[in-house]
C-alpha positions as CSV (number, residue, x, y, z in Angstrom):
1,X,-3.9,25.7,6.1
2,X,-0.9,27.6,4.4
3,X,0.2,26.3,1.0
4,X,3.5,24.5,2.4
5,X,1.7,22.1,4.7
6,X,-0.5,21.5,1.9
7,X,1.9,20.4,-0.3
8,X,4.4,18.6,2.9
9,X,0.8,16.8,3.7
10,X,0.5,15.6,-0.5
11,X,4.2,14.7,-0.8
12,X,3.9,12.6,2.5
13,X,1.1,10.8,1.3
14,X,2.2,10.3,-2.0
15,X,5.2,8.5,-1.1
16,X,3.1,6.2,1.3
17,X,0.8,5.6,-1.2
18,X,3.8,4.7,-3.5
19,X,5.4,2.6,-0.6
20,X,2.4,0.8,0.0
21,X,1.6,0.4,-4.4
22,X,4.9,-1.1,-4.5
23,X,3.8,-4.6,-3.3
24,X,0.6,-4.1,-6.2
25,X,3.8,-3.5,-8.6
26,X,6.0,-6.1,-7.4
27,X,3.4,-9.2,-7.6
28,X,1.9,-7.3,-10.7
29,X,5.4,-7.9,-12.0
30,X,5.1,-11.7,-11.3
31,X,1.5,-11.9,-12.1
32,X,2.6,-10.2,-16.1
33,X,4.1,-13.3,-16.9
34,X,1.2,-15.1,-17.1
35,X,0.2,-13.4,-20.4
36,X,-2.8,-11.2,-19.5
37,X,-5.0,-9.8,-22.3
38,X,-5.0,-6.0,-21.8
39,X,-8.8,-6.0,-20.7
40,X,-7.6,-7.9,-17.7
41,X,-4.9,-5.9,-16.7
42,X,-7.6,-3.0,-16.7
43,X,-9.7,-4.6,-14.3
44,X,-7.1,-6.0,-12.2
45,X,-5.6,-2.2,-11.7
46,X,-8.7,-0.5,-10.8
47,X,-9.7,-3.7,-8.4
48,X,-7.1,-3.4,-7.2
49,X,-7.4,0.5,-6.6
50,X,-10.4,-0.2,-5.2
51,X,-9.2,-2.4,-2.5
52,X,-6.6,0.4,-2.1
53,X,-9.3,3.2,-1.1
54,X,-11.7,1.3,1.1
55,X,-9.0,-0.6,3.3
56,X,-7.3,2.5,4.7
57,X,-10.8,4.2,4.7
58,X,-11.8,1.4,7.3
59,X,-8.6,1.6,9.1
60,X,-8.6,5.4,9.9
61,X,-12.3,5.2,10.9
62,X,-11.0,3.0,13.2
63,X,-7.9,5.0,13.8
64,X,-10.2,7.9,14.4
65,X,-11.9,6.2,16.9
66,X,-8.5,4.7,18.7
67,X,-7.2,8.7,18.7
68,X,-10.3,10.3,20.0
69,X,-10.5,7.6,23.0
70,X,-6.8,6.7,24.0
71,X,-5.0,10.2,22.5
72,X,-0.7,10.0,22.4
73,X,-0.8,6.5,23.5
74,X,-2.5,6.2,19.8
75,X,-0.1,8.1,18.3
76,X,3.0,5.8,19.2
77,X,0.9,2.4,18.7
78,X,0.4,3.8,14.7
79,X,4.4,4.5,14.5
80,X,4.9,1.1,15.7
81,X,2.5,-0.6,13.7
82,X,3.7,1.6,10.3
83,X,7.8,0.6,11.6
84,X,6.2,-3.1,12.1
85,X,4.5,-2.8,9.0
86,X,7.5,-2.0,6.7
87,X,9.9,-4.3,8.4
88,X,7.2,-6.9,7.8
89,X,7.4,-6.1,3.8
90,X,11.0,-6.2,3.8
91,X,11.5,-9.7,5.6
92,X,8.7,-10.8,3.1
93,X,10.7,-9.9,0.2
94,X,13.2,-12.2,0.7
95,X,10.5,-15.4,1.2
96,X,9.7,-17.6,-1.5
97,X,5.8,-16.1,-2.5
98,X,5.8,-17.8,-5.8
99,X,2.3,-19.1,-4.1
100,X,1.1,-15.6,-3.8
101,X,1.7,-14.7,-7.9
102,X,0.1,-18.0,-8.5
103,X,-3.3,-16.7,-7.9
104,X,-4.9,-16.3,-10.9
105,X,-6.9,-12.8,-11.6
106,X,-10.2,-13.8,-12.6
107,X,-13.4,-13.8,-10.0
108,X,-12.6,-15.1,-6.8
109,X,-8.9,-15.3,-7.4
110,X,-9.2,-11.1,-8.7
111,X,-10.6,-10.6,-5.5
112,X,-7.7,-12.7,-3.0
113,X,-5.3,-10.7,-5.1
114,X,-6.7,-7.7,-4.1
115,X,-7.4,-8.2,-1.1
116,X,-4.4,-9.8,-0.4
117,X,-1.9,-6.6,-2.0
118,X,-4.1,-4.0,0.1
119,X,-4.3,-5.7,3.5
120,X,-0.9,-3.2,4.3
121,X,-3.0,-0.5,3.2
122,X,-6.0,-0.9,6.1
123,X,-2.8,-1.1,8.8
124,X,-1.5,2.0,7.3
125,X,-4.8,3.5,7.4
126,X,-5.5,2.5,10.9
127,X,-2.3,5.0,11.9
128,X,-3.3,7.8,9.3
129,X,-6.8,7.7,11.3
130,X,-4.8,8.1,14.6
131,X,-3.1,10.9,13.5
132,X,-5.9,12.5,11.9
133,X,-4.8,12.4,7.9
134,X,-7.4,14.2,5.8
135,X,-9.5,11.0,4.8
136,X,-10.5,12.1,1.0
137,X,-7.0,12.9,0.2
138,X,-5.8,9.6,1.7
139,X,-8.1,7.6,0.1
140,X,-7.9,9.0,-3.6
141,X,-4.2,9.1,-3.3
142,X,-3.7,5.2,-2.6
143,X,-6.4,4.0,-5.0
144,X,-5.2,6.1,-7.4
145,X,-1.4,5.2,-7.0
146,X,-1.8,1.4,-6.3
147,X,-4.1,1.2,-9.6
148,X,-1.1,2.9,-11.7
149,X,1.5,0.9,-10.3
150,X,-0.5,-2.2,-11.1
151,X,-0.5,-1.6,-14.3
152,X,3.1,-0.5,-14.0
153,X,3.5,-4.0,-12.9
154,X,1.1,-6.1,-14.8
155,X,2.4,-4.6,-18.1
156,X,6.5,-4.8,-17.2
157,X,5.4,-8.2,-15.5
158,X,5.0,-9.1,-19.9
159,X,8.2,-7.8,-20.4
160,X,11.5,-8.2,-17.8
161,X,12.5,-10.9,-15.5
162,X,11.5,-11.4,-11.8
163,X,15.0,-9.7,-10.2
164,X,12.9,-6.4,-10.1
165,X,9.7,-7.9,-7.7
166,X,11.7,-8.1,-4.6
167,X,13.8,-4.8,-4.9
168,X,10.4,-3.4,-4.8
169,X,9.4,-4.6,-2.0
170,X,12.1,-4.0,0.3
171,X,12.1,-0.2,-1.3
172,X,8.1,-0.1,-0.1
173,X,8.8,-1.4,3.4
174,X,11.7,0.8,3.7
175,X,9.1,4.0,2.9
176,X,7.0,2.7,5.9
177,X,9.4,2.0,8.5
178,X,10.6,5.4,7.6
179,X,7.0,7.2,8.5
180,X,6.9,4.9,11.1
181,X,10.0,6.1,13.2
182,X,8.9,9.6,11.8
183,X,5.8,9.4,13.7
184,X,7.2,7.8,16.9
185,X,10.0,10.4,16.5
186,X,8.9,13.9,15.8
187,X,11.9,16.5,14.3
């Protein structure tokens, strides 16, 4: 592999790893305004990075599997699902999820908000698995990402107002429903 298509293949996946941190920011925001102590907001960033690295390492073992047995027909169903993805994050910005920043970050609550901010990311895995994304790279790339921008989050969340949270969002799903069509549609 030249270096260009190294570096294409690392920019890609930054920016989905960035689309898919951006709902970890955006309810980090919310989640900040809870007053955190700054041992918590440790913990819930690499929990939450956590989440971020074994969900799409599930998904594209099972995207493997969907891409070795059904071939091109695989290819399309992960463009759809990363288009149905991102559309689904944008309409969700604009719902009421004060429900979803109510979850407090502490033992079983730390682990529903995890799991709940990386469920995207086992979806977007499933397609990266189908179109046969180098799995290491993918998986140090989101859990790395998500963690920062739940920090990001968690410690703006201390300091600005809400209005920010649902910008995020709708810039994340935007990311996805790109890569989506970009997969369905090859330049």
């Amino acid at each position: 592999m030249d270096i260009t298509a190294f570096l294409g293949e690392l920019i890609t996946l930054f920016i989905m790893a960035f689309a898919l941190g951006m709902d970890a920011f955006s309810v980090g925001l919310g989640m900040g305004l809870i007053r955190l102590r700054l041992k918590q907001i440790f913990t819930i960033g690499i929990t939450i990075g956590l989440f971020h690295m074994w969900m799409p390492l599930a998904g594209m073992m099972i995207g493997h599997f969907l891409s070795d047995t059904f071939g091109a027909i695989a290819t399309y169903a992960g463009g759809g699902l990363l288009m149905f993805l991102g559309l689904q994050m944008i309409i969700s910005s604009f719902k009421d999820d004060d429900q979803k920043r109510m979850i407090t970050p502490v033992g079983f609550g730390l682990f529903i908000f995890a799991l709940s901010v990386s469920l995207d990311s086992f979806s977007v895995g499933l397609s990266l698995g189908i179109y046969g994304a180098k799995t290491v790279m993918v998986i140090l790339m989101f859990g790395v990402v998500s963690m920062i921008l739940s920090w990001v989050g968690l410690l703006l969340g201390r300091k600005v107002q809400n209005w920010l949270g649902t910008y995020s969002e709708v810039l994340g799903g935007s990311i996805l429903l790109v890569f989506g069509v970009k997969l369905l549609f090859p330049l």
